[in-house]
VOGU-3710 file (C-alpha; in Angstrom, 3 decimals, decimal comma):
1> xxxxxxxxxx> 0,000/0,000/0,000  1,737/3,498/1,081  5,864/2,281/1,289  6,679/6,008/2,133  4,951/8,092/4,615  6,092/11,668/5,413  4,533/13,631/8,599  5,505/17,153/9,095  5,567/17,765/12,901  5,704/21,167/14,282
11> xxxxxxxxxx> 5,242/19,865/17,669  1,507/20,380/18,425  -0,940/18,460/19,060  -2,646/17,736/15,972  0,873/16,969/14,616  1,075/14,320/17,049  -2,046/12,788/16,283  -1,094/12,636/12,643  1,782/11,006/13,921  -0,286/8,401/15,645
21> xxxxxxxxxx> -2,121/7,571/12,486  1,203/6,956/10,531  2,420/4,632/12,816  -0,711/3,054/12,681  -0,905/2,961/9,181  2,780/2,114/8,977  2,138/-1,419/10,418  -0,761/-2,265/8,557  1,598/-1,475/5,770  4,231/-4,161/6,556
31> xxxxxxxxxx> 7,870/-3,771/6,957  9,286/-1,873/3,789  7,062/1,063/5,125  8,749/4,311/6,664  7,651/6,965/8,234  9,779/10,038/7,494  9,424/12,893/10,261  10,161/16,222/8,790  9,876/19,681/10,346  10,465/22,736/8,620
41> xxxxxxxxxx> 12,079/26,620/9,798  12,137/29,511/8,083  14,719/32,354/8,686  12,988/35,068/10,605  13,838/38,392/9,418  14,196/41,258/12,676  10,360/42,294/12,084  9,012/38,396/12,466  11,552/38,179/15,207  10,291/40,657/17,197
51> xxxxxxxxxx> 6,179/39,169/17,024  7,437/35,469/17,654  8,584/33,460/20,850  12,067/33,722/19,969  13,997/36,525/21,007  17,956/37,239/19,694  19,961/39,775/19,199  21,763/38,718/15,932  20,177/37,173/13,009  22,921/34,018/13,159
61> xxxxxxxxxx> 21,012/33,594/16,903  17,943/33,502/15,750  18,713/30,557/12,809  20,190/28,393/15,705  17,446/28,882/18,017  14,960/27,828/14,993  16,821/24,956/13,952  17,556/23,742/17,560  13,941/24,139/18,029  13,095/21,976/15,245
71> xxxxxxxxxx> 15,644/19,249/15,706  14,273/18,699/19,415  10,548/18,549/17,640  11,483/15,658/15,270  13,516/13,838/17,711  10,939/14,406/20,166  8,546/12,716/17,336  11,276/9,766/15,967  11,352/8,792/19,713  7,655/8,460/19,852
81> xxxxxxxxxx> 7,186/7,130/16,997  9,023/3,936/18,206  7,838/4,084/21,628  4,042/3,692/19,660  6,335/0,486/17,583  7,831/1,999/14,382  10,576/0,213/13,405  11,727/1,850/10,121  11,464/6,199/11,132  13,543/8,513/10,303
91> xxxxxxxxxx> 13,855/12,841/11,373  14,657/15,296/9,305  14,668/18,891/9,576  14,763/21,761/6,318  14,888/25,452/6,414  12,320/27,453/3,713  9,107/28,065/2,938  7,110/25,672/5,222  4,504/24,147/2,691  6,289/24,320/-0,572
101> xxxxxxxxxx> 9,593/22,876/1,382  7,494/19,751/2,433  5,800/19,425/-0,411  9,479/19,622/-2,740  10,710/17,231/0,255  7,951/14,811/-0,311  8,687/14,889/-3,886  12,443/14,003/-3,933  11,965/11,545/-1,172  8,641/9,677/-3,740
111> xxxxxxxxxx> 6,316/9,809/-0,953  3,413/8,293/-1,561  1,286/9,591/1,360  1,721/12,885/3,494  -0,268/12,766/6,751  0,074/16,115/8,428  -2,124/17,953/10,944  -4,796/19,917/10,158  -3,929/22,541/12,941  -0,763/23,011/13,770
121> xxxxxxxxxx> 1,350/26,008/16,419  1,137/28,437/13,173  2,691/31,981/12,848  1,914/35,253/11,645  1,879/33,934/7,484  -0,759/30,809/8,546  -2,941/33,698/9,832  -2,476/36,206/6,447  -1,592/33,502/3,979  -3,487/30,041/5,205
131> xxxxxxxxxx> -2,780/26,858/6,737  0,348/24,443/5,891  -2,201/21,725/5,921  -4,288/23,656/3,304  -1,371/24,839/1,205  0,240/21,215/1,537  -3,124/19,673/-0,076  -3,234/21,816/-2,687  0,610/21,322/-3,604  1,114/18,004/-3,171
141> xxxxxxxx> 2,150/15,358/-5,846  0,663/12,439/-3,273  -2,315/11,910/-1,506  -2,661/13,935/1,840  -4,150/12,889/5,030  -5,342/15,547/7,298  -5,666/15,257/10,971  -7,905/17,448/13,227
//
């Protein structure tokens, strides 16, 4: 059935959930499956900066703290995933655009199923521009399972 299953975590909740139904799916899938765990940063120019949690002085500071961030979230995730019985998982994190760097992601990697969440933490673009979840549907080469 689906050999290649990417989840974009951001570390919520619905994330998570999407999370659970990969796993879930992975083992009905049988062992070639894999789940590939991907989160996505973008730089943060100094006027983002100052609206989000993440507070720097220098640009270079402000990159680390995002891509720290990010490679706690999909470790966080890779560990659950194989607490919940993955055996074939793998993290990943990417800096750009969030849904057009999945969606590319998903593309070089032949996914064959994305199964993100349909809420997610968001930031200032998700509330001008729309959802990853919505963008990612609309973008994707692959079928895309959305999670609320």
């Amino acid at each position: 059935m689906f050999e290649n299953i990417m989840v974009p975590m951001d570390g919520s909740p619905c994330s998570y959930m999407a999370l659970e139904k990969a796993v879930a799916l992975q083992k009905l899938c049988g062992p070639n499956s894999k789940i590939r765990i991907v989160n996505v940063y973008r730089h943060q120019g100094q006027m983002e900066s100052s609206v989000s949690m993440v507070r720097a002085m220098t640009p270079e500071t402000i990159d680390t703290a995002m891509s720290s961030y990010a490679k706690d979230v999909v470790q966080a995730a890779k560990t659950r995933a194989i607490e919940m019985g993955s055996v074939n998982v793998s993290a990943h994190v990417l800096s750009g655009p969030t849904a057009r760097t999945i969606v590319k992601f998903a593309e070089e990697r032949k996914a064959d199923l994305i199964i993100i969440g349909g809420r997610g933490h968001g930031d200032l673009e998700a509330l001008l521009l729309g959802s990853v979840s919505h963008k990612v549907t609309s973008l994707a080469h692959c079928p895309v399972m959305v999670v609320r």
